[in-house]
DRENTORKOL-3810 file (N, C-alpha, C; in nm, 4 decimals):
REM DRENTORKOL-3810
@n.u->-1.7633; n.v->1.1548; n.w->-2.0014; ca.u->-1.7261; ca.v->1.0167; ca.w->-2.0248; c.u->-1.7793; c.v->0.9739; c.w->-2.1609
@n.u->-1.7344; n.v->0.8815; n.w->-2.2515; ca.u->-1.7616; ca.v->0.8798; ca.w->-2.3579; c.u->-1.7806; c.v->0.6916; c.w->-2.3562
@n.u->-1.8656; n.v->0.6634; n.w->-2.4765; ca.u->-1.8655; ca.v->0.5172; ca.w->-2.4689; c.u->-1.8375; c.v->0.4693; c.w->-2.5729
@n.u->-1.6971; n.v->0.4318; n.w->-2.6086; ca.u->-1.6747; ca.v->0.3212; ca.w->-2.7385; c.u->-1.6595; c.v->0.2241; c.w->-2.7550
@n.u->-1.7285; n.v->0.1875; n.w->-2.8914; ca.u->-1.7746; ca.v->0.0996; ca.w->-2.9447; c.u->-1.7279; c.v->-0.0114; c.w->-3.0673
@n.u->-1.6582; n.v->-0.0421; n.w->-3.0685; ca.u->-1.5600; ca.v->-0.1163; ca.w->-3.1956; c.u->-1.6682; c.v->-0.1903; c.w->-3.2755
@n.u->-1.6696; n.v->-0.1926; n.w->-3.4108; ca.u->-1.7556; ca.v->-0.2785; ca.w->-3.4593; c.u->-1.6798; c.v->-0.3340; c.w->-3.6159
@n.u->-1.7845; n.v->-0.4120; n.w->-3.6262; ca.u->-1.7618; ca.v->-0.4976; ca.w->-3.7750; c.u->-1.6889; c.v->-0.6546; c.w->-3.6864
@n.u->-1.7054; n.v->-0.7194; n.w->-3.7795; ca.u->-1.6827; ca.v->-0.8516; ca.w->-3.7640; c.u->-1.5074; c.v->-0.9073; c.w->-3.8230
@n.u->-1.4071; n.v->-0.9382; n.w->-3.7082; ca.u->-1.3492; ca.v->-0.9299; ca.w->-3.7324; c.u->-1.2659; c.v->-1.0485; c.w->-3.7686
@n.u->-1.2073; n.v->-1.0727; n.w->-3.8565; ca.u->-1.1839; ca.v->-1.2163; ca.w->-3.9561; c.u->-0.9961; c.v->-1.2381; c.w->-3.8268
@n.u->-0.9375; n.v->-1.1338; n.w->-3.8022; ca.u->-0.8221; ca.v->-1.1567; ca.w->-3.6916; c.u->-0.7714; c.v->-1.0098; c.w->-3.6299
@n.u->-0.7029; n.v->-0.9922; n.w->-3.5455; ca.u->-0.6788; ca.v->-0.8910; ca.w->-3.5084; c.u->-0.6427; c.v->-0.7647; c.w->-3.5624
@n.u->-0.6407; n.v->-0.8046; n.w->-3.6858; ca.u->-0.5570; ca.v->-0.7169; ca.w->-3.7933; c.u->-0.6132; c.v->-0.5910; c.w->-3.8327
@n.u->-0.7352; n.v->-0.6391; n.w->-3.8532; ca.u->-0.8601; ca.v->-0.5844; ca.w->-3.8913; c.u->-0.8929; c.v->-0.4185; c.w->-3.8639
@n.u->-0.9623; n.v->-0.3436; n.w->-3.9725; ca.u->-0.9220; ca.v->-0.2010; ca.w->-3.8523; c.u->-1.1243; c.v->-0.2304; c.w->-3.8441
@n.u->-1.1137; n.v->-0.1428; n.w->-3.7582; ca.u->-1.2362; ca.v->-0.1136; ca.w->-3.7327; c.u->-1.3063; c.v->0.0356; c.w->-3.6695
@n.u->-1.3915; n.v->0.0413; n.w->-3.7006; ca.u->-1.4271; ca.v->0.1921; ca.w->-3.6483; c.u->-1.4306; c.v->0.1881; c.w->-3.5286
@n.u->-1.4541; n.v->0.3088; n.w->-3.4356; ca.u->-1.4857; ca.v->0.3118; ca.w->-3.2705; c.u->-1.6208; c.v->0.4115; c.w->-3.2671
@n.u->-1.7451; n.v->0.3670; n.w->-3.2453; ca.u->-1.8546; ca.v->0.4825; ca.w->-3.2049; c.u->-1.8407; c.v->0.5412; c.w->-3.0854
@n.u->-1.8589; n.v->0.6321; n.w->-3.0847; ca.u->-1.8199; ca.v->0.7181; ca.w->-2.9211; c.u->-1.9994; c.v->0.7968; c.w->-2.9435
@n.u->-2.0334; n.v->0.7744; n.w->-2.8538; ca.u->-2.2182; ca.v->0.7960; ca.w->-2.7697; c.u->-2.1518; c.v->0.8902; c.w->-2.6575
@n.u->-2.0981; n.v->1.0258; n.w->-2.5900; ca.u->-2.0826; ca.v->1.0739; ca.w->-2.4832; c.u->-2.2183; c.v->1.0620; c.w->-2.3798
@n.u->-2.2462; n.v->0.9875; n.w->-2.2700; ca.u->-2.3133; ca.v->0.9679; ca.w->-2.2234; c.u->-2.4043; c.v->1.1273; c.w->-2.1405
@n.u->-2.2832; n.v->1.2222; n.w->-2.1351; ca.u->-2.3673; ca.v->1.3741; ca.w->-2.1245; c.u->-2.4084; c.v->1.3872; c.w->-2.2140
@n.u->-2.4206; n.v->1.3863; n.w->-2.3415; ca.u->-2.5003; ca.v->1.3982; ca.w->-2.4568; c.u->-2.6465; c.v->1.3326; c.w->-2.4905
@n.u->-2.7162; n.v->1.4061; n.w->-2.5641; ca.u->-2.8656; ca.v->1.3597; ca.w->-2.5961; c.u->-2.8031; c.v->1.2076; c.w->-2.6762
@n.u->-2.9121; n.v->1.1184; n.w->-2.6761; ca.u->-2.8205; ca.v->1.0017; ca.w->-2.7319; c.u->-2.9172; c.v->0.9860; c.w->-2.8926
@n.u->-2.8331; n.v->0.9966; n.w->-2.9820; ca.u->-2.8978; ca.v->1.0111; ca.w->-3.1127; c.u->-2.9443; c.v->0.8521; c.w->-3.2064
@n.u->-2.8687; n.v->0.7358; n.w->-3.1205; ca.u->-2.9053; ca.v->0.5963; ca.w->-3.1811; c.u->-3.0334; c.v->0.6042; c.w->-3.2218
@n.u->-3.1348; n.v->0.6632; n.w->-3.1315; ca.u->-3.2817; ca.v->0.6278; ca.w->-3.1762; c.u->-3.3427; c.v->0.6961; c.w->-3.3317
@n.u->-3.2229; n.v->0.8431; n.w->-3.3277; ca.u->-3.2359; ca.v->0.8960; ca.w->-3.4796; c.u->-3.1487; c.v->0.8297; c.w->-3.5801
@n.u->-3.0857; n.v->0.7361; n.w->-3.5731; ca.u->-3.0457; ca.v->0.6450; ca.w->-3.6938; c.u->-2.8176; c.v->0.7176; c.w->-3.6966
@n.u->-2.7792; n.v->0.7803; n.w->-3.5771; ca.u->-2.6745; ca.v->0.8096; ca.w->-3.6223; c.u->-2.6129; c.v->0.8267; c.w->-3.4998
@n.u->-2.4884; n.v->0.8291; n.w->-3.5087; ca.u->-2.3848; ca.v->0.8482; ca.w->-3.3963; c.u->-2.3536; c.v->1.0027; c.w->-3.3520
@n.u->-2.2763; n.v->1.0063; n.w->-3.2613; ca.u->-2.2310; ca.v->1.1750; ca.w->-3.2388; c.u->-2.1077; c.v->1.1474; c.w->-3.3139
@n.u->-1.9861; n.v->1.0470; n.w->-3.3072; ca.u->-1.8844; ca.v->1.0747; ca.w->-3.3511; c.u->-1.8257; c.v->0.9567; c.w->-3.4353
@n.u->-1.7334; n.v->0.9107; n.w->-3.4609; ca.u->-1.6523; ca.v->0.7541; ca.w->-3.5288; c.u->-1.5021; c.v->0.8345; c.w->-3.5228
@n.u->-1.4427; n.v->0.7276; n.w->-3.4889; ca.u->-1.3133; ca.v->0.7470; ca.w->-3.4894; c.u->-1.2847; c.v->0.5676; c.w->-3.6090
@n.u->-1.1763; n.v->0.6619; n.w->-3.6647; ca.u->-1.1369; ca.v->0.5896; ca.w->-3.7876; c.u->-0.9901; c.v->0.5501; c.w->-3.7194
@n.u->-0.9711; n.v->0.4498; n.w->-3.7329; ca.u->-0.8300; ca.v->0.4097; ca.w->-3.6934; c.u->-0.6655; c.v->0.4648; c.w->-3.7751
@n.u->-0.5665; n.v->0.4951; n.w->-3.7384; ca.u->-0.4986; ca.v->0.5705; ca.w->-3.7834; c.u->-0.4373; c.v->0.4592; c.w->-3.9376
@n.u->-0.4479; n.v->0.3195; n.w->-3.9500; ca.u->-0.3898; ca.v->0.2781; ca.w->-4.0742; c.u->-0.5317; c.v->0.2413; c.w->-4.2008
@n.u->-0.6296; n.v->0.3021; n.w->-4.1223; ca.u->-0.7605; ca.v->0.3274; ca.w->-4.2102; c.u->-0.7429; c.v->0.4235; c.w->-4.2917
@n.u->-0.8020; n.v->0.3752; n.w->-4.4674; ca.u->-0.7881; ca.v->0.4421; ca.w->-4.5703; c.u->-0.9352; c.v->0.4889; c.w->-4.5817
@n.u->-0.9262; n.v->0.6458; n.w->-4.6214; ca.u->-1.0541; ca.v->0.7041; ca.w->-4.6288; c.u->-1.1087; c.v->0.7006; c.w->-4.7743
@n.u->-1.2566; n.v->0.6449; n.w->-4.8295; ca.u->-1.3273; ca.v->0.6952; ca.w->-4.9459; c.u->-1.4533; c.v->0.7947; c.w->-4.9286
@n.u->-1.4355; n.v->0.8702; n.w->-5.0119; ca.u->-1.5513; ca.v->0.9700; ca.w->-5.0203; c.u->-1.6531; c.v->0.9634; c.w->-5.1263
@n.u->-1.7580; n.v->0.8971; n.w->-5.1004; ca.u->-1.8781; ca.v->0.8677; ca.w->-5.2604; c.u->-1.9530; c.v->1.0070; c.w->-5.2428
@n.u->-1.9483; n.v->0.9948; n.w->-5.3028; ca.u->-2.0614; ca.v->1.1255; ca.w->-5.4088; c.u->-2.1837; c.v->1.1359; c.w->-5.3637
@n.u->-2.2803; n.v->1.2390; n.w->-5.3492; ca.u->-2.4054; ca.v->1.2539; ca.w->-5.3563; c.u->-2.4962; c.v->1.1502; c.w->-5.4066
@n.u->-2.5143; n.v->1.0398; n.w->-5.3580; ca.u->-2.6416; ca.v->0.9509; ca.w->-5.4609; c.u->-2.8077; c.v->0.9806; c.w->-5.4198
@n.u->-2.8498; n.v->1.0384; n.w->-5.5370; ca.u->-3.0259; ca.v->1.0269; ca.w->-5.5250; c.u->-3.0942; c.v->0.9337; c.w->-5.5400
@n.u->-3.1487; n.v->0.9674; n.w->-5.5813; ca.u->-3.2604; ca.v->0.8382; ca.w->-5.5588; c.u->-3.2761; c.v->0.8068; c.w->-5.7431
@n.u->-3.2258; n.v->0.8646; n.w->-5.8261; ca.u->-3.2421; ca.v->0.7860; ca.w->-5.9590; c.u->-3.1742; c.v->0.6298; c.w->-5.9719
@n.u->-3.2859; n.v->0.5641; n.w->-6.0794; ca.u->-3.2814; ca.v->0.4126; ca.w->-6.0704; c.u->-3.1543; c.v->0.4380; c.w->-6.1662
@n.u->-3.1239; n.v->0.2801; n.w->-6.2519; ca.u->-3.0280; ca.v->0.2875; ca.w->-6.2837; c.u->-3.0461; c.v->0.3422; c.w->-6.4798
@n.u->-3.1647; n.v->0.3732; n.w->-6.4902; ca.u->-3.2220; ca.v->0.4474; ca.w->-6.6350; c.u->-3.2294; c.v->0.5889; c.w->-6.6011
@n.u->-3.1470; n.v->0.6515; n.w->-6.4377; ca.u->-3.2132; ca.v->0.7610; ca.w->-6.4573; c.u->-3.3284; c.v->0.8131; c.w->-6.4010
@n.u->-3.4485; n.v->0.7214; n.w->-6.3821; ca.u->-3.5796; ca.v->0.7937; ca.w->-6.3874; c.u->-3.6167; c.v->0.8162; c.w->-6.2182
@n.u->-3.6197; n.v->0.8997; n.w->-6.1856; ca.u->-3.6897; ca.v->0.9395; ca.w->-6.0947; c.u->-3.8161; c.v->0.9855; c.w->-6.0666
@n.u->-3.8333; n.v->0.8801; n.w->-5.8782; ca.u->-4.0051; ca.v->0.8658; ca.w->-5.8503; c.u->-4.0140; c.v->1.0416; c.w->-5.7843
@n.u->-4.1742; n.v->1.0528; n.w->-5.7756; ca.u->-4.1976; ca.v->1.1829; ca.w->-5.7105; c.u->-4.2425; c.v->1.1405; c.w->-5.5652
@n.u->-4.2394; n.v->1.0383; n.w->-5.5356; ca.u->-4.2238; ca.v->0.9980; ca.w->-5.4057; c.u->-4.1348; c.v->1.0035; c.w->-5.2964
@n.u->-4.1306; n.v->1.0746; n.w->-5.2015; ca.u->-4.0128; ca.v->1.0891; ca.w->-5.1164; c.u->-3.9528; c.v->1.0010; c.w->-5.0907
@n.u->-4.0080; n.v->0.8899; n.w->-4.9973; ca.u->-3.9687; ca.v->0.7561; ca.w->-4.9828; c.u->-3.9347; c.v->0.6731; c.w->-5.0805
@n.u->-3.9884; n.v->0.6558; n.w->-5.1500; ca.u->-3.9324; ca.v->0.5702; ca.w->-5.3009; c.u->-3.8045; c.v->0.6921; c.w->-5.3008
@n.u->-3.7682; n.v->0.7850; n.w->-5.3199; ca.u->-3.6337; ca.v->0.8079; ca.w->-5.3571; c.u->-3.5369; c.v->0.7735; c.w->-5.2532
@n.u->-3.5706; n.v->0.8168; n.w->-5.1102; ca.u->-3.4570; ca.v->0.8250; ca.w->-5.0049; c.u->-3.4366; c.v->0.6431; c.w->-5.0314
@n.u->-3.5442; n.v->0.5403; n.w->-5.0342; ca.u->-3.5081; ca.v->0.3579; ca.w->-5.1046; c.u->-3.3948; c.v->0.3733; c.w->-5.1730
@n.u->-3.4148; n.v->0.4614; n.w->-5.3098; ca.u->-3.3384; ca.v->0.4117; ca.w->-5.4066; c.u->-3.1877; c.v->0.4830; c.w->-5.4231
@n.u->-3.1934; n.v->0.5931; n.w->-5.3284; ca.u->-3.0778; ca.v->0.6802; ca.w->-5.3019; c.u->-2.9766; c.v->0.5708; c.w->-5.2015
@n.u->-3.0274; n.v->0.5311; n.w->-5.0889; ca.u->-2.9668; ca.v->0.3923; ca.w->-5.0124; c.u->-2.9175; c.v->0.2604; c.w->-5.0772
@n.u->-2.9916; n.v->0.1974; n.w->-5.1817; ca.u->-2.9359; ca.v->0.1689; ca.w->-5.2751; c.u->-2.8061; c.v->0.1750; c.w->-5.3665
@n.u->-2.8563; n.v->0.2929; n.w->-5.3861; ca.u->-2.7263; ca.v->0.3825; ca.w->-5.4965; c.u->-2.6028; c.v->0.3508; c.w->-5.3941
@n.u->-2.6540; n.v->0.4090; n.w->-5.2582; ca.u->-2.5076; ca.v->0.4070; ca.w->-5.1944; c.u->-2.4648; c.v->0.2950; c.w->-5.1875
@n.u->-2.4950; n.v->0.1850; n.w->-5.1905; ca.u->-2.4972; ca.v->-0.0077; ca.w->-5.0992; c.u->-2.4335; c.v->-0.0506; c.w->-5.2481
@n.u->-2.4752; n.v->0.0071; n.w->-5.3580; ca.u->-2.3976; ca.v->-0.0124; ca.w->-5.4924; c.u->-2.2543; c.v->0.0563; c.w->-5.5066
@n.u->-2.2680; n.v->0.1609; n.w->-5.4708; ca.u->-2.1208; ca.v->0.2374; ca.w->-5.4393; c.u->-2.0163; c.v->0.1447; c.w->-5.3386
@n.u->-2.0330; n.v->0.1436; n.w->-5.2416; ca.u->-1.9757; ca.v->0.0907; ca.w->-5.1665; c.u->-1.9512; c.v->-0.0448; c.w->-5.2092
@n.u->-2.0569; n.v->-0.1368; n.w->-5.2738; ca.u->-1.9975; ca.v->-0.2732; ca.w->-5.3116; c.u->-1.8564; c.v->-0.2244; c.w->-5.4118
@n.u->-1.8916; n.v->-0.1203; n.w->-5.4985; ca.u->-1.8146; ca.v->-0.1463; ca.w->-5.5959; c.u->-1.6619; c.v->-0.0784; c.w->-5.5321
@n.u->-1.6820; n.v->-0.0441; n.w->-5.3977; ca.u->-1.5006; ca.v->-0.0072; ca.w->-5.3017; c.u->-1.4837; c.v->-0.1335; c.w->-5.2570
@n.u->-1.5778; n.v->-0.2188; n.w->-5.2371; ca.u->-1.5329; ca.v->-0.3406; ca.w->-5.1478; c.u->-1.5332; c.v->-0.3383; c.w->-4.9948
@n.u->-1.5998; n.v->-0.2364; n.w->-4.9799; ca.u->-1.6525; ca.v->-0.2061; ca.w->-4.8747; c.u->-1.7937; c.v->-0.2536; c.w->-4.7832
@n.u->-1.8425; n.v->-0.2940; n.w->-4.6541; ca.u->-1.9560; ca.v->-0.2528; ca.w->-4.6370; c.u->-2.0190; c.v->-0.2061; c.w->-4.5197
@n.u->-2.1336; n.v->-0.2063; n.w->-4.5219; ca.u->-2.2100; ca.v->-0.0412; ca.w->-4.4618; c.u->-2.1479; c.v->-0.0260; c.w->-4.3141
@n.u->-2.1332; n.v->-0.1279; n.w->-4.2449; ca.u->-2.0324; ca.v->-0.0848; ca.w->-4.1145; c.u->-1.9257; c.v->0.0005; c.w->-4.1302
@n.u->-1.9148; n.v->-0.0063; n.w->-4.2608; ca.u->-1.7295; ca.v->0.0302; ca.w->-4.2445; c.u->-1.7782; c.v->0.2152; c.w->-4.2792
@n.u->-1.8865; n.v->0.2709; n.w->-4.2783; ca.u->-1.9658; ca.v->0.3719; ca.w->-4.3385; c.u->-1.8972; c.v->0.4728; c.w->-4.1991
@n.u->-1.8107; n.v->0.5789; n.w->-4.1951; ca.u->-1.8153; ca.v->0.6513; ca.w->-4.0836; c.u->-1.8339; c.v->0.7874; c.w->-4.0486
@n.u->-1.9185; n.v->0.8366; n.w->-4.1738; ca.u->-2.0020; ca.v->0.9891; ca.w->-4.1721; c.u->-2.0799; c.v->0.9694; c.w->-4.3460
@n.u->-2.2190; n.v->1.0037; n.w->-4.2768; ca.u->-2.3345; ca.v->1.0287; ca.w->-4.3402; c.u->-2.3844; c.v->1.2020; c.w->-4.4188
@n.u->-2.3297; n.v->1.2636; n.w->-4.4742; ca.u->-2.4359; ca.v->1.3785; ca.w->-4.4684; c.u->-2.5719; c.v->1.3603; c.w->-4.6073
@n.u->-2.7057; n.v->1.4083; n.w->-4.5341; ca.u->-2.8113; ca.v->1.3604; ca.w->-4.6171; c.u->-2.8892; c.v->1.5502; c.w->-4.6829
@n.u->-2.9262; n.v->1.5811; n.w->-4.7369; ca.u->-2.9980; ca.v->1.6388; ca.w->-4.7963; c.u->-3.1070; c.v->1.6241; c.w->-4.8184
@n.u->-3.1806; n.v->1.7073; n.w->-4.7935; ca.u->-3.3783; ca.v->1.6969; ca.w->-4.7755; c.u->-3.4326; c.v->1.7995; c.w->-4.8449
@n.u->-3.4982; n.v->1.7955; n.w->-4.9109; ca.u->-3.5717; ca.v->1.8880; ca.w->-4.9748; c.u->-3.6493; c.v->1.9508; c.w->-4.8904
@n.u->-3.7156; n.v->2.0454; n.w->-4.8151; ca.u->-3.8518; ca.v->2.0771; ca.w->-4.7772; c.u->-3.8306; c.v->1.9734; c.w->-4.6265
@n.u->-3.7818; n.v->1.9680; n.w->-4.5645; ca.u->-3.7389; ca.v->1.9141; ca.w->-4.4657; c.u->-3.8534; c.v->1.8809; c.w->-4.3491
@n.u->-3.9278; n.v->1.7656; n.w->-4.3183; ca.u->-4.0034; ca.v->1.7789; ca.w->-4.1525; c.u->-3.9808; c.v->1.6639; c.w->-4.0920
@n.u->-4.0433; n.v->1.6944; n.w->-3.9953; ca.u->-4.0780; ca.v->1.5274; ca.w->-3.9133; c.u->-4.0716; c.v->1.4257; c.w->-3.9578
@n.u->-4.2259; n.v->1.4119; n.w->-4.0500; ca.u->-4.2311; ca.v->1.2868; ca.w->-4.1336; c.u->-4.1232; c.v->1.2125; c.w->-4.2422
@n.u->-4.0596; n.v->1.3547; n.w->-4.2733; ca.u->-3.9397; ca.v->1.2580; ca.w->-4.4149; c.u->-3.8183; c.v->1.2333; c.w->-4.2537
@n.u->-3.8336; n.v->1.2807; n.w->-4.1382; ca.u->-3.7356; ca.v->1.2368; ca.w->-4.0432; c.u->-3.7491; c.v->1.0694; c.w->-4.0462
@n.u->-3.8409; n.v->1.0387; n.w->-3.9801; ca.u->-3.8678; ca.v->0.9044; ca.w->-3.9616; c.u->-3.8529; c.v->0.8720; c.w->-4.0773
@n.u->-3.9164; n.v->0.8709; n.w->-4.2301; ca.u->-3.8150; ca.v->0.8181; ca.w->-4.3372; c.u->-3.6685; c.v->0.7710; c.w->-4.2930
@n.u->-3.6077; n.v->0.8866; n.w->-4.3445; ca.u->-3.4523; ca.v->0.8926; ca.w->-4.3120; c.u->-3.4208; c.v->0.7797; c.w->-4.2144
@n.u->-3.5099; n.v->0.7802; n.w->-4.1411; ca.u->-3.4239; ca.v->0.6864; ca.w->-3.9502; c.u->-3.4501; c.v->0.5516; c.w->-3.9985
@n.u->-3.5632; n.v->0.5398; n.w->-4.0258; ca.u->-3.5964; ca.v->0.4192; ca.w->-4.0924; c.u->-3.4880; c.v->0.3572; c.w->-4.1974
@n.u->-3.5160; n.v->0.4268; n.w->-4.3089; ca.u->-3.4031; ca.v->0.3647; ca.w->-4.4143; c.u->-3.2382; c.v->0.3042; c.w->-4.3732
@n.u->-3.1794; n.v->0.4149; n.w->-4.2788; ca.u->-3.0564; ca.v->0.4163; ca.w->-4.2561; c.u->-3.0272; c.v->0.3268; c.w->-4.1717
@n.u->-3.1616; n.v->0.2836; n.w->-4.0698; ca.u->-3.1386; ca.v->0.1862; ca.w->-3.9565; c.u->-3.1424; c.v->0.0578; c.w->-4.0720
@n.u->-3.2111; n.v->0.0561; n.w->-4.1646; ca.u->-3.2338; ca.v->-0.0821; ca.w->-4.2367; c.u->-3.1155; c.v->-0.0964; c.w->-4.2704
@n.u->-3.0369; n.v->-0.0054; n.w->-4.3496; ca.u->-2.9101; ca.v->-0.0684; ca.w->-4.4257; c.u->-2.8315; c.v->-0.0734; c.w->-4.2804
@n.u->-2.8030; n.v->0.0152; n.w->-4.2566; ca.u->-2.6897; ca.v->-0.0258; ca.w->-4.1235; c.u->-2.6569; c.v->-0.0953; c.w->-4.0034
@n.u->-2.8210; n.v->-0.0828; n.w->-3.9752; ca.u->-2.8608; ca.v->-0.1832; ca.w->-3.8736; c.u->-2.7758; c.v->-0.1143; c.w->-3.7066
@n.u->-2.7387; n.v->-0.1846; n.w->-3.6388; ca.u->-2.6934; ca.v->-0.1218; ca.w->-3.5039; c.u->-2.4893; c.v->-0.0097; c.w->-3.5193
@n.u->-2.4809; n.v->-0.0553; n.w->-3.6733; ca.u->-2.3705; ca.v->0.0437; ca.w->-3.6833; c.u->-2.4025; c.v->0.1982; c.w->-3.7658
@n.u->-2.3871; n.v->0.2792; n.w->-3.6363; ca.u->-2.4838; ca.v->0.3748; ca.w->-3.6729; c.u->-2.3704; c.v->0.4872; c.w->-3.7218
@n.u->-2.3154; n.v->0.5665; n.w->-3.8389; ca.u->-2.1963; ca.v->0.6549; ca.w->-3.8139; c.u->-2.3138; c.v->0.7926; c.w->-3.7746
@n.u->-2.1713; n.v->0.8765; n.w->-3.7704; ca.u->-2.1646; ca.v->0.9751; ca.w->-3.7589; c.u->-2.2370; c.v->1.0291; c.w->-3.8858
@n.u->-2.3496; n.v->1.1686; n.w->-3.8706; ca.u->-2.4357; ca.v->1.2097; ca.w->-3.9583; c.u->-2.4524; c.v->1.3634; c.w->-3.9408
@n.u->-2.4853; n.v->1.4065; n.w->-4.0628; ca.u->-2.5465; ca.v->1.5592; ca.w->-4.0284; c.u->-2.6351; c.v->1.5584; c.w->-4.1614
@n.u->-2.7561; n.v->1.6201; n.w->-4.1340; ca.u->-2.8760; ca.v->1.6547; ca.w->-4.2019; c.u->-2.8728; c.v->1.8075; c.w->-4.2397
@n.u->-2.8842; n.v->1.7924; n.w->-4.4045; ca.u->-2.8958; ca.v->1.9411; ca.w->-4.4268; c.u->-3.0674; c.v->1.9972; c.w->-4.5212
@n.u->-3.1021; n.v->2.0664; n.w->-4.4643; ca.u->-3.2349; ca.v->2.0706; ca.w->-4.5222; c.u->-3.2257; c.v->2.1753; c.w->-4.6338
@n.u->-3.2715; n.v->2.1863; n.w->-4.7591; ca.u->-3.2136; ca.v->2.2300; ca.w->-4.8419; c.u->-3.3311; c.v->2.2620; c.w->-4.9236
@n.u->-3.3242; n.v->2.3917; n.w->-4.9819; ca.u->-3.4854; ca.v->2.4296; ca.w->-5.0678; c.u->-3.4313; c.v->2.3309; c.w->-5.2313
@n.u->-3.3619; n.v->2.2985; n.w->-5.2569; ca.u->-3.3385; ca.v->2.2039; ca.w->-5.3788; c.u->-3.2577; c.v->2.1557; c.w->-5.3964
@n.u->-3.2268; n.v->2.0847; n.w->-5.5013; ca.u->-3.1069; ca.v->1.9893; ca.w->-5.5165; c.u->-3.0994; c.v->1.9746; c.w->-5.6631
@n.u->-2.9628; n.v->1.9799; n.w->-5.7221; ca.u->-2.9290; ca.v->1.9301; ca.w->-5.8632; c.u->-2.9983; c.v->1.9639; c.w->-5.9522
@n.u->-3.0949; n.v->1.8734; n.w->-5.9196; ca.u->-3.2309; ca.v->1.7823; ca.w->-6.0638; c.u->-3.3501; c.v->1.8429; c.w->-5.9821
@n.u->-3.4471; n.v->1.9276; n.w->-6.0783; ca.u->-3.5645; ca.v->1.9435; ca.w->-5.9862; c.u->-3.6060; c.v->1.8878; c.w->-5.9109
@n.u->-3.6513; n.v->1.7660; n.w->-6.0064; ca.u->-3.7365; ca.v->1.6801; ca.w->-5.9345; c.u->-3.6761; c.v->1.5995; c.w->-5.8211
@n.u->-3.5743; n.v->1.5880; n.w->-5.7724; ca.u->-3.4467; ca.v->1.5628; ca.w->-5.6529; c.u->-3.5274; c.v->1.6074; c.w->-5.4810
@n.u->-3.5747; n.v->1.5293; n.w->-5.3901; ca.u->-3.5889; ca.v->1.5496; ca.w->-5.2787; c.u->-3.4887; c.v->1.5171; c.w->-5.1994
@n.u->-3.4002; n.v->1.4226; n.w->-5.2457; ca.u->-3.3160; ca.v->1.3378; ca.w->-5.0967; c.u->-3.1992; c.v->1.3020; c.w->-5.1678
@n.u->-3.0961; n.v->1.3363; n.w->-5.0955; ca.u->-2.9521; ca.v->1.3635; ca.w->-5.1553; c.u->-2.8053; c.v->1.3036; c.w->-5.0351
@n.u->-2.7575; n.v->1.1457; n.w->-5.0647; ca.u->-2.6669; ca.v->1.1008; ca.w->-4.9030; c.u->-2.5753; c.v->1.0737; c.w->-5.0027
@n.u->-2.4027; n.v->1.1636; n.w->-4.9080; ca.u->-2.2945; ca.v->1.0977; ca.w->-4.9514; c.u->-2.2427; c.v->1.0697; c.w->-4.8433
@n.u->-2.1477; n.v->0.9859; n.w->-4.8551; ca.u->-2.0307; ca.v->0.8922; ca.w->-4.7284; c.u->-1.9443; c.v->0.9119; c.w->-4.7251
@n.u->-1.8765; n.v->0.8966; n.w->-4.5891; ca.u->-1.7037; ca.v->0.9007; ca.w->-4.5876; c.u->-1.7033; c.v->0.7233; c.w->-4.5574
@n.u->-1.6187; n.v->0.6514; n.w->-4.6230; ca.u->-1.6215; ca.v->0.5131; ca.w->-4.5786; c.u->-1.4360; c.v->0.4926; c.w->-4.5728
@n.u->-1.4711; n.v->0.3656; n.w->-4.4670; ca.u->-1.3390; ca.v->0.3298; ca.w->-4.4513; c.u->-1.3049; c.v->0.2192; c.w->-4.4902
@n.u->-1.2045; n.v->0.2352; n.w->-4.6014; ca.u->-1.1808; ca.v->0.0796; ca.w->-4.7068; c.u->-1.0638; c.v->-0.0130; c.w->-4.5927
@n.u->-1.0439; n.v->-0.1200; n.w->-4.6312; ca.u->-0.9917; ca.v->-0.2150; ca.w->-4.5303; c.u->-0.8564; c.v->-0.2760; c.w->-4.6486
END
């Protein structure tokens, strides 16, 4: 059995909106910051943003984990303004970790619950011995659905 979920705030019926599906036989992943699945509605237009790290907008990157996965969330919340999009309409996550554990987990859950709040997409975590730019720990691009 599966449980969906329609979300975003809808101005009239018109509106598309995602569907979260939680299969209730399934481990339930809300508490890790992401969904098992999203279904995109069939007159939903798909965007795909890019890898954003955690560099500010000079470029400079912190050696702080957390200060980057901040400013990488950012990057994305800037991306997406500039589709006209926002973070609900977000319906797959994949993130990149440098050196991957526990502790940058709760990072991650943390950050993603802040921007997204109870619309959680669909995610996959890839742990990765590097990225790009040396100095690069934390690496999220999106599939979003423009309206």
């Amino acid at each position: 059995m599966t449980m969906g979920v329609p979300i975003g705030t809808a101005a009239n019926e018109n509106d598309l909106k995602l569907t979260i599906v939680n299969p209730r036989n399934l481990y339930d992943p809300t508490p890790n910051g992401y969904s098992t699945a999203v279904i995109v509605p069939r007159e939903g237009r798909l965007a795909y943003i890019s890898g954003q790290g955690g560099q500010d907008n000079r470029g400079a990157l912190s050696p702080d984990f957390a200060v980057q996965v901040e400013q990488s969330y950012k990057n994305l919340r800037t991306a997406l303004d500039a589709l006209g999009a926002r973070p609900e309409q977000v319906a797959k996550l994949t993130v990149f970790v440098v050196d991957h554990n526990m502790s940058k987990l709760e990072v991650l859950t943390r950050a993603v619950k802040e921007m997204l709040g109870e619309t959680l997409p669909a995610q996959t975590l890839v742990p990765v011995p590097k990225l790009a730019i040396e100095p690069m720990l934390f690496e999220v691009e999106a599939v979003v659905m423009l309206e």
